[in-house]
N, C-alpha and C positions, 0 to 999 in steps of 0.2 A: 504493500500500500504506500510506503514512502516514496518509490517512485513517481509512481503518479503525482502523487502531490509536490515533487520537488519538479518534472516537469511541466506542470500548472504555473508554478511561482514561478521558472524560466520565461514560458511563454508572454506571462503577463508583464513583466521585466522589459521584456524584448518590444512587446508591444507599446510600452513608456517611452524605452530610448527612443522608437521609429516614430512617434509622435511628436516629440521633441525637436527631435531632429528636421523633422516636416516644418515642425513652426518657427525654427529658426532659421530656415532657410523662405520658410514665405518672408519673414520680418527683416529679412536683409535688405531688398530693394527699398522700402521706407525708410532705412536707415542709412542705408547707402548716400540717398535723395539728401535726407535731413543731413550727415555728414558733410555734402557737397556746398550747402549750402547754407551752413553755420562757418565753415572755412574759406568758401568763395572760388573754391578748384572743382568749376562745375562745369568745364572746357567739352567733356565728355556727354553732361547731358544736354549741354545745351546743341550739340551736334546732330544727336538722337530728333529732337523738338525744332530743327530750322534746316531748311532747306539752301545751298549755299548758292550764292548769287540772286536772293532772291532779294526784292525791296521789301516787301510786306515783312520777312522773317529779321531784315533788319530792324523796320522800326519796331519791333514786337520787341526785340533784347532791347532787358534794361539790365546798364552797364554800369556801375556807382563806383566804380574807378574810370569811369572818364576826366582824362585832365583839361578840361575847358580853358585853363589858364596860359598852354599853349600849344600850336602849331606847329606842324613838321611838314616839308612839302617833300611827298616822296614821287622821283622819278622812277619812269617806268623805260627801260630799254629791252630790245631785240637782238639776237644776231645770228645770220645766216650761217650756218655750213654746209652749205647744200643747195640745190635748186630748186630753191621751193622759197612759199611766201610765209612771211613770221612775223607778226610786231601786234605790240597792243593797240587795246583801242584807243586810249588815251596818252598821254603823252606824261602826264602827271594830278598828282590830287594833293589839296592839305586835308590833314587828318591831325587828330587829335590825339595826342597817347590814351590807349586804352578803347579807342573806340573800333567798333567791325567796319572795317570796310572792302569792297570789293573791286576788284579791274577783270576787264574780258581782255583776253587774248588770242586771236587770229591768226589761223593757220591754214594753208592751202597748199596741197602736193601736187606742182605743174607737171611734174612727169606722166608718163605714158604707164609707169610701171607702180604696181605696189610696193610701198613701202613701208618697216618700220622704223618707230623714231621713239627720242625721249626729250627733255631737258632738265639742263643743269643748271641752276641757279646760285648766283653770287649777288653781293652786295656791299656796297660804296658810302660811308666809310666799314673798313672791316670790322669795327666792336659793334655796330647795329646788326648785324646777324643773331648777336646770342640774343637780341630783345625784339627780332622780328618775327613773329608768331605766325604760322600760317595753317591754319585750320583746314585748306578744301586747294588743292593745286592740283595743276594739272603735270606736274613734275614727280608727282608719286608713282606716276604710272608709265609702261609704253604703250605705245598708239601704233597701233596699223593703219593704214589709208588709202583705200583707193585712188587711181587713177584721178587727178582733176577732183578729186573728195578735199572740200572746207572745215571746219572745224570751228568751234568760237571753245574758250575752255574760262573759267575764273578760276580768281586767284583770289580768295576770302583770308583774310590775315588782318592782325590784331599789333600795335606797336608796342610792349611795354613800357607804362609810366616811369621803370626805373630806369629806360636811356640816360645816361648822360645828355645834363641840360644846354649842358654846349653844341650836341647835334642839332643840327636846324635842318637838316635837306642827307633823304638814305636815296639811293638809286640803287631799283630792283633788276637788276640785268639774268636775262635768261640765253642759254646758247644752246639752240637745238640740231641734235645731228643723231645722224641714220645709226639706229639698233646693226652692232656687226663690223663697223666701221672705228675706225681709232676714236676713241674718246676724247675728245680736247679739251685744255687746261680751260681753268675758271677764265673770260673773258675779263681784260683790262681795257683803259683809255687806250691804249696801242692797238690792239688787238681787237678781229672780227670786225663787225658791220653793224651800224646802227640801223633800228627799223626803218630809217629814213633812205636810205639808200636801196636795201633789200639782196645789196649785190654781196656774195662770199668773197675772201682774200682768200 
């Protein structure tokens, strides 16, 4: 008869922990949230909750580290290695440390042939990279492209208020070139092609 009754009190045991265990693992996401958001390192949900490149999903974030107090004009550059078209939409924007913002960039594969591709992005002055935040690029990924196939891709990125306040002006420079083919070093003022030209060195 012990038996039994000692695998009874197993079973019921068992069935405690697996209970337990259920509920702790339901109460993680609320606390996850609540964690995220008593701390302010909510990068994660807020990506889950907006869609990137969107206007609507911008003004919906509220940011209460935005620094209003000042302005950064960041440029935006292109550069060819290849024969193909590359440059953003815009040429520059001011932004705000701390606030989302976004640029489109433009790409078109005039060749005959498919191709793949990636880019590699640098930035002007070099200690603005550890503070330039970029949420949604199209630099994470490689792309294939049909023949004559365009592209538009954003680039949703965040400045950190803790720049150094002496930076007034970052430029974003991208240099794209064919998946397969030599990798080329981060693009300088020497070096490569600006959107404006369109033409490779």
């Amino acid at each position: 008869m012990a038996a039994p009754r000692h695998n009874l009190l197993m079973f019921k045991k068992l069935v405690v922990v697996a209970a337990g265990m259920f509920a702790f693992g339901y109460a993680l996401v609320p606390m996850y949230k609540a964690i995220c958001e008593f701390t302010g390192i909510n990068i994660l949900a807020l990506g889950e909750r907006e869609i990137p490149g969107s206007g609507n999903a911008r003004a919906k974030a509220k940011n209460t580290q935005v620094d209003a107090s000042r302005t950064i004009t960041v440029e935006f550059d292109a550069n060819a290695r290849g024969p193909w078209k590359f440059k953003p939409a815009q040429s520059s924007m001011q932004v705000h440390p701390g606030e989302m913002m976004t640029v489109m960039y433009e790409f078109e594969n005039v060749q005959d042939r498919v191709m793949s591709a990636q880019a590699i992005p640098s930035y002007a002055p070099r200690q603005a990279a550890a503070h330039f935040n970029k949420l949604e690029c199209f630099c994470f990924n490689q792309y294939t492209l049909a023949p004559g196939e365009k592209k538009q891709w954003p680039v949703v990125f965040v400045i950190d208020p803790k720049l150094a306040k002496d930076v007034t002006t970052i430029t974003l420079s991208y240099t794209f070139f064919e998946v397969g083919s030599k990798t080329p070093a981060a693009p300088t003022a020497a070096l490569g092609v600006s959107y404006k030209t369109g033409v490779g060195v």
